[in-house]
N, C-alpha and C positions, 0 to 999 in steps of 0.2 A: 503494500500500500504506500509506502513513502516515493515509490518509483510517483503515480499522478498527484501527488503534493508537489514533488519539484517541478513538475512541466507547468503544475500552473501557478506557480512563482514565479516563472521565469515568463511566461506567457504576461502575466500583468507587469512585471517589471517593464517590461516593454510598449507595454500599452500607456505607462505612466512618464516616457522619456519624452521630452520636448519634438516639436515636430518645427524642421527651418526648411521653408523652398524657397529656391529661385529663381528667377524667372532672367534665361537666358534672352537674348537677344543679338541679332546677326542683321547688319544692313551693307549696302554694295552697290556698285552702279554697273550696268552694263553698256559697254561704251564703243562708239562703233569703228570699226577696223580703220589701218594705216592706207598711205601709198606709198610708194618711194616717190622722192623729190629728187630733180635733179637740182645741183648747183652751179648754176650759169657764173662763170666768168669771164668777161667779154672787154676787148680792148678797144675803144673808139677809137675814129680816124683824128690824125693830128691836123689840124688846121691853124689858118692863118688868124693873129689878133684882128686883122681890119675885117675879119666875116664878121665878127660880131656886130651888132647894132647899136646905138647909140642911146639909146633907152634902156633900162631895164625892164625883165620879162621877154625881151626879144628872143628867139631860137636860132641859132644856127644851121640849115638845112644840110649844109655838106657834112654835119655829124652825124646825122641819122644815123641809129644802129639798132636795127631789127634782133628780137630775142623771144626767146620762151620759154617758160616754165612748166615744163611737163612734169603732172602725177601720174605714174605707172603703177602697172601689179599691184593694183588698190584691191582690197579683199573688205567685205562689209563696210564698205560707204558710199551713202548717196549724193554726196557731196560736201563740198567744204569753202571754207572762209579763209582766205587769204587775208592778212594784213600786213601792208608794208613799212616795214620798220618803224617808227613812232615821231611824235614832234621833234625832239630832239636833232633827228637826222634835217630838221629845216635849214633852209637860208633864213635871215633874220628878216622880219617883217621891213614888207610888206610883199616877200615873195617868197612865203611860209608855205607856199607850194611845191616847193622847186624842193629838191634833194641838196646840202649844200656841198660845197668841196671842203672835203675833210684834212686837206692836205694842210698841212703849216709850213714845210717848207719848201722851197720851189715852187709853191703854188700860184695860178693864174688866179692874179686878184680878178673881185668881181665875177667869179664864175657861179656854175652850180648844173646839177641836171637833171633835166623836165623828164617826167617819165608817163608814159602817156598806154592806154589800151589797146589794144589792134595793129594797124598798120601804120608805118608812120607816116604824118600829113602834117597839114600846119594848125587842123582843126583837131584835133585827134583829143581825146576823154583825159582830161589831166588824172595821175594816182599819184595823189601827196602822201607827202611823211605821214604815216599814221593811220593813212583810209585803208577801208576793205574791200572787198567785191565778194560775193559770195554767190558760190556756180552749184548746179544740181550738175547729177553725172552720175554713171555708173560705167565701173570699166577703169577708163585713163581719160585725165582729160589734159589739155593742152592750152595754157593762158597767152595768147601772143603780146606783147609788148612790145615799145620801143621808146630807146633813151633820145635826148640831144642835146647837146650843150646850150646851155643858157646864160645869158647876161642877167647879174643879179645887180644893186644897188645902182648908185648915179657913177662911181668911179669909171677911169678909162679900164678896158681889157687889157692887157699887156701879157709877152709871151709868160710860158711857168705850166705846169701840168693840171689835169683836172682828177681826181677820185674822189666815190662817196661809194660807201662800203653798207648795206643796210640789211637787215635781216626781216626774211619772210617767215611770219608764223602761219600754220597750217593748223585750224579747227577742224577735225571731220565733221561731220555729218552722219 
């Protein structure tokens, strides 16, 4: 008889232990696939200070330099958002549009450069420091642009080199 005296000892001891739950939680996002990017490094044509204009805002036509941005071997996305590089990469107001020359030395005072959508013309979609575009697509897609030297401020042009180095981010979709 002592044998069902301990089980139900042991039975209520148990029934008398405190009881703790907790309530797990797991959260996550599901986020939609890459492409590869290429990365365009492209050398304008050298020209002469007198193309430039006499204004600023003017473009220089003989720098045209056709490019593109192709997204490849994208896997789950329907598209994405391009932004190009941010205010920072400006020329200083009042052609806060323009990309400026990053160069300090050797640099062509008064420069900077326009970058524009499509094909290049003298009307062409200006993309300033900072804008986005944002393209639907599936697959690969391919953003054509095109750079051209610009005359920024009231100073003269004079010879010296042009660069502006800007970084494109990629949102999928």
């Amino acid at each position: 008889m002592r044998f069902p005296a301990c089980i139900a000892i042991m039975a209520s001891g148990l029934l008398l232990a405190p009881v703790h739950a907790q309530n797990v939680s797991l959260t996550g996002t599901v986020r939609p696939g890459t492409c590869t990017l290429n990365n365009p490094t492209h050398t304008m044509p050298a020209v002469s200070a007198d193309k430039f204009p006499a204004t600023a805002g003017g473009g220089v036509a003989d720098s045209y330099t056709p490019f593109s941005l192709a997204l490849t071997a994208c896997s789950g996305v329907k598209g994405a958002r391009l932004t190009f590089g941010a205010a920072a990469d400006a020329a200083p107001a009042p052609n806060a549009t323009i990309f400026r020359n990053k160069l300090t030395t050797g640099a062509a005072p008064n420069t900077g450069i326009w970058l524009q959508q499509g094909a290049c013309s003298a009307t062409g979609t200006t993309v300033a420091p900072g804008s986005t575009l944002t393209r639907t697509f599936t697959g690969t897609h391919t953003e054509a642009l095109c750079a051209q030297y610009t005359k920024v401020g009231t100073g003269e042009v004079t010879a010296g080199d042009i660069s502006s180095t800007f970084t494109v981010t990629v949102d999928y979709q």
